[in-house]
C-alpha positions as CSV (number, residue, x, y, z in Angstrom):
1,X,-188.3,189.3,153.2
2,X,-187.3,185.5,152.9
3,X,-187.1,183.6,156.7
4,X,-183.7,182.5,156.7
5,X,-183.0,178.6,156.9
6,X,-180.9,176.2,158.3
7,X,-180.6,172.5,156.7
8,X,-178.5,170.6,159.0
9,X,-177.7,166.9,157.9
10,X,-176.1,163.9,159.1
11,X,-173.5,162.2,157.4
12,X,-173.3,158.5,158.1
13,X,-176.2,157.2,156.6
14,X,-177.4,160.6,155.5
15,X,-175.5,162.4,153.2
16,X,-173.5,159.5,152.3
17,X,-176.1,156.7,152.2
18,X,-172.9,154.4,153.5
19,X,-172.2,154.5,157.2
20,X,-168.5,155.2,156.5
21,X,-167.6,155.1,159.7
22,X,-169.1,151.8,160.7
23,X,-167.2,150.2,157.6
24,X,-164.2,152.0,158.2
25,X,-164.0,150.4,162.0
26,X,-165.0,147.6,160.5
27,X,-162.3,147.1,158.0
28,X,-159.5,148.3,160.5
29,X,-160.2,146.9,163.8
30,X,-160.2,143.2,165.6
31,X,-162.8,141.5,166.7
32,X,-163.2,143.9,169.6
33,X,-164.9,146.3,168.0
34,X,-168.3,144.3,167.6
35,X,-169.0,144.0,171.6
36,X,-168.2,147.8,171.8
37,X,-170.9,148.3,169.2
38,X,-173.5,146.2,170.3
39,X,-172.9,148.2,173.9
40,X,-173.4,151.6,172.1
41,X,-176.7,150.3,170.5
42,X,-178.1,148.6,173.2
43,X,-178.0,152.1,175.0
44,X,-174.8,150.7,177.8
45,X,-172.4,153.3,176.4
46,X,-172.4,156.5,174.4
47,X,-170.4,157.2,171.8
48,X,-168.2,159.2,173.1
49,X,-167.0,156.0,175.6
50,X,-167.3,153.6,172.3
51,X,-164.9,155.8,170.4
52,X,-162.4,156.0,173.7
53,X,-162.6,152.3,173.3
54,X,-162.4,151.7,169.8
55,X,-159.1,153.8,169.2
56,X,-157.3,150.8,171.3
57,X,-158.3,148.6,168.3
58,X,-157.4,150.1,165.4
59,X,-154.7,148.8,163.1
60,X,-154.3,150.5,159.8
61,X,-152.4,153.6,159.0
62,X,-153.4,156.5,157.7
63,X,-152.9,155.9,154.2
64,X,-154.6,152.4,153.9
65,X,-157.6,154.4,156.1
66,X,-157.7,157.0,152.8
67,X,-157.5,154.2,150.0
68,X,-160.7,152.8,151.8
69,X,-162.1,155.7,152.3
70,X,-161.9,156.8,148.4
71,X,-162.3,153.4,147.3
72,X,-165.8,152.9,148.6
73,X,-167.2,156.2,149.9
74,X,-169.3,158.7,148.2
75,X,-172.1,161.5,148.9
76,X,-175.5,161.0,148.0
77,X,-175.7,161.3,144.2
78,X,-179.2,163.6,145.1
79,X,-176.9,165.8,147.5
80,X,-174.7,167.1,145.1
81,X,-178.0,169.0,143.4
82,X,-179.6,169.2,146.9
83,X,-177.0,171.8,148.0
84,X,-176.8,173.5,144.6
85,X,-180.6,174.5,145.4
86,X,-179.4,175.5,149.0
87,X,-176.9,177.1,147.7
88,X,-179.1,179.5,145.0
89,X,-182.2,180.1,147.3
90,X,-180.1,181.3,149.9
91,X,-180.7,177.9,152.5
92,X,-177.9,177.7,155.0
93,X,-176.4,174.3,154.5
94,X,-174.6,172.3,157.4
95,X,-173.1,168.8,158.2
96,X,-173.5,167.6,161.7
97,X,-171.6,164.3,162.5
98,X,-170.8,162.0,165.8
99,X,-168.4,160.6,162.8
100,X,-164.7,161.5,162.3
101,X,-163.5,164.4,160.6
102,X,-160.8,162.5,157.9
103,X,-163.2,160.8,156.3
104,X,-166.1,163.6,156.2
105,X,-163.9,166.0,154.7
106,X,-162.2,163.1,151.9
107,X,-166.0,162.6,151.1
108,X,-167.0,165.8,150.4
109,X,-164.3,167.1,148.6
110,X,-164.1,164.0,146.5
111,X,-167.5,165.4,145.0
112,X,-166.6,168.9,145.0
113,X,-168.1,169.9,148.0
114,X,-165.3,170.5,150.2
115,X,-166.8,174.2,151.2
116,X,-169.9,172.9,152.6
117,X,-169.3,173.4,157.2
118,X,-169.0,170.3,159.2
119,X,-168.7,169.5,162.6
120,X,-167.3,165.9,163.7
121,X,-165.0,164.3,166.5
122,X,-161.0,164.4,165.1
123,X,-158.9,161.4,164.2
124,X,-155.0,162.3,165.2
125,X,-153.7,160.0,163.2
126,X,-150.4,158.2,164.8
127,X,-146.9,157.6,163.3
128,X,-147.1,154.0,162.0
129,X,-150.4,152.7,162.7
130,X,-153.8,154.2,164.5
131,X,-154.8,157.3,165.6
132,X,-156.2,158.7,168.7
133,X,-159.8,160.8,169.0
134,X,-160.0,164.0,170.3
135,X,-164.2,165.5,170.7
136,X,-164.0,169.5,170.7
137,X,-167.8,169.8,170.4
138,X,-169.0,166.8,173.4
139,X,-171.7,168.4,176.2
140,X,-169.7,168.2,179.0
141,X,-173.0,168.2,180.9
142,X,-174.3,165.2,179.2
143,X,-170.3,163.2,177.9
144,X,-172.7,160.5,176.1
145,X,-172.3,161.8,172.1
146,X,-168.8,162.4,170.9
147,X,-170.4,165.4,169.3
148,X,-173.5,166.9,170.9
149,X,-175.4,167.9,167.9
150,X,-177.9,169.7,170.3
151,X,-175.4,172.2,171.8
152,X,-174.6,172.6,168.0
153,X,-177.8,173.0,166.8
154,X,-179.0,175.6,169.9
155,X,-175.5,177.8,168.8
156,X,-176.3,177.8,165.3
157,X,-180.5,179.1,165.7
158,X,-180.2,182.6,166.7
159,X,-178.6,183.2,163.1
160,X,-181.9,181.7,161.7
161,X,-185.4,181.7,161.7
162,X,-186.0,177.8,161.0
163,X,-184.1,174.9,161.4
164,X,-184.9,172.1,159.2
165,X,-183.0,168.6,160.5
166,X,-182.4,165.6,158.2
167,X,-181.0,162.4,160.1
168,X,-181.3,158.3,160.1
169,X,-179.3,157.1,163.5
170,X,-179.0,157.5,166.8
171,X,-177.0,160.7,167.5
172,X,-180.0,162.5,165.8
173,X,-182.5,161.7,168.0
174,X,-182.0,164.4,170.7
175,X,-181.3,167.2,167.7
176,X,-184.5,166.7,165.7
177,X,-186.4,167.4,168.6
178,X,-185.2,171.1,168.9
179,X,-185.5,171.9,165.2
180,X,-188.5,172.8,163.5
181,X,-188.7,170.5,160.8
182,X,-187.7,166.8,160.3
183,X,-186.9,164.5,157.5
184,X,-185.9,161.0,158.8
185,X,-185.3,157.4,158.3
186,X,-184.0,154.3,160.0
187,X,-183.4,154.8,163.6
188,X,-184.4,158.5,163.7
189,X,-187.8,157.8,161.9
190,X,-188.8,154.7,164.2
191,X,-188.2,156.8,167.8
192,X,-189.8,159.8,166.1
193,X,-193.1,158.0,165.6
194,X,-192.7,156.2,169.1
195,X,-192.3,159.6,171.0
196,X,-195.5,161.2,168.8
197,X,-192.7,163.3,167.6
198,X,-193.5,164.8,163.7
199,X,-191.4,163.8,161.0
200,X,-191.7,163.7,157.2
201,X,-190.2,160.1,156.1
202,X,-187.5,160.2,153.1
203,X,-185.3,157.8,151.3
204,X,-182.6,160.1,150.1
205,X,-182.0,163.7,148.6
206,X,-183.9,163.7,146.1
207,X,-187.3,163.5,148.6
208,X,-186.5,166.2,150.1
209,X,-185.5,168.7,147.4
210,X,-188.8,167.7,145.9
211,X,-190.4,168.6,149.2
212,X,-188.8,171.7,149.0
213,X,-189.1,172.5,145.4
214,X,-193.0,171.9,145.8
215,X,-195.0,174.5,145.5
216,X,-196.0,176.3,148.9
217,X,-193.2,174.5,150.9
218,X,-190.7,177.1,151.2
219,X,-192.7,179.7,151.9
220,X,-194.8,177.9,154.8
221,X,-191.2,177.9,156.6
């Protein structure tokens, strides 16, 4: 009988190799917005705070945010097949994002993949310009990440026998330590190998469906 298997991935950075989000702020905020990010990467503020923050700043409505978003955006060409192969061996398949919903789900279904789960924080957008950011899946016990993708990941693994984690930034750093198997890059990849931590290094989709297409790989799950 086949183990059953989780693939949880990222999506800024990860399943799309843009960080949407980060342009998206980018495009439709004011100058703000780049002290409120060096804070969050220097470790001053979480997420969660940056995003309570960065909602002050935003300026474009919610059309001219979807333009953007479909303009430029797009998965991981190597993801589309990736989760085809989830998808027919029977691999549970997963998005796990301290992103924001609107643009996660415009993504996905712009390459027909609009069925695959996703949990993010939630854009209300506002009449006129703006919207405001609600987080239904922080830690209250932690309030750092806008979504705690460890409280995620610790819900989802009683369904499973193996969780395999794929992730580049920040926000992944405290969820690739409770699963069993890592892919990372970027950020992820660099603390990994600073905490002894073990991780398999990939550039995109395509290295790790050939990791798991290899021979031997699936079944050592």
């Amino acid at each position: 009988m086949k183990k059953k298997l989780l693939v949880i991935a990222d999506f800024d950075g990860t399943v799309s190799p843009m960080d949407v989000g980060y342009e998206v702020l980018q495009k439709f905020t004011g100058r703000g917005w780049d002290e409120i990010d060096r804070a969050y990467c220097s470790g001053e503020i979480g997420s969660k705070e940056a995003y309570s923050r960065i909602a002050a700043l935003i300026t474009g409505t919610r059309e001219e945010m979807f333009e953007y978003v479909r303009t430029h955006a797009r998965v991981d060409p190597h993801f589309v097949p990736f989760s085809a192969f989830c998808r027919k061996e029977g691999i549970g398949l997963q998005i796990l994002s301290d992103g924001l919903d609107f643009y996660i789900d415009l993504v996905l279904r712009k390459d027909g993949l609009g069925d695959i789960p996703f949990f993010s924080n939630v854009a209300r957008f506002r009449d006129g310009r703006g919207f405001t950011i609600e987080f239904p899946e922080a830690n209250p016990a932690c309030d750092r990440c806008g979504t705690c993708k460890s409280l995620i990941l610790e819900r989802l693994r009683p369904s499973f026998d193996r969780i395999l984690y794929i992730g580049d930034g920040y926000s992944d750093v405290c969820p690739a330590e409770k699963a069993d198997i890592v892919f990372a890059k970027g950020i992820l990849y660099r603390t990994s190998r600073e905490k002894g931590l073990e991780c398999i290094p990939y550039r995109d989709f395509e290295d790790i469906l050939r990791h798991l297409r290899h021979d031997g790989f699936m079944t050592s799950l």
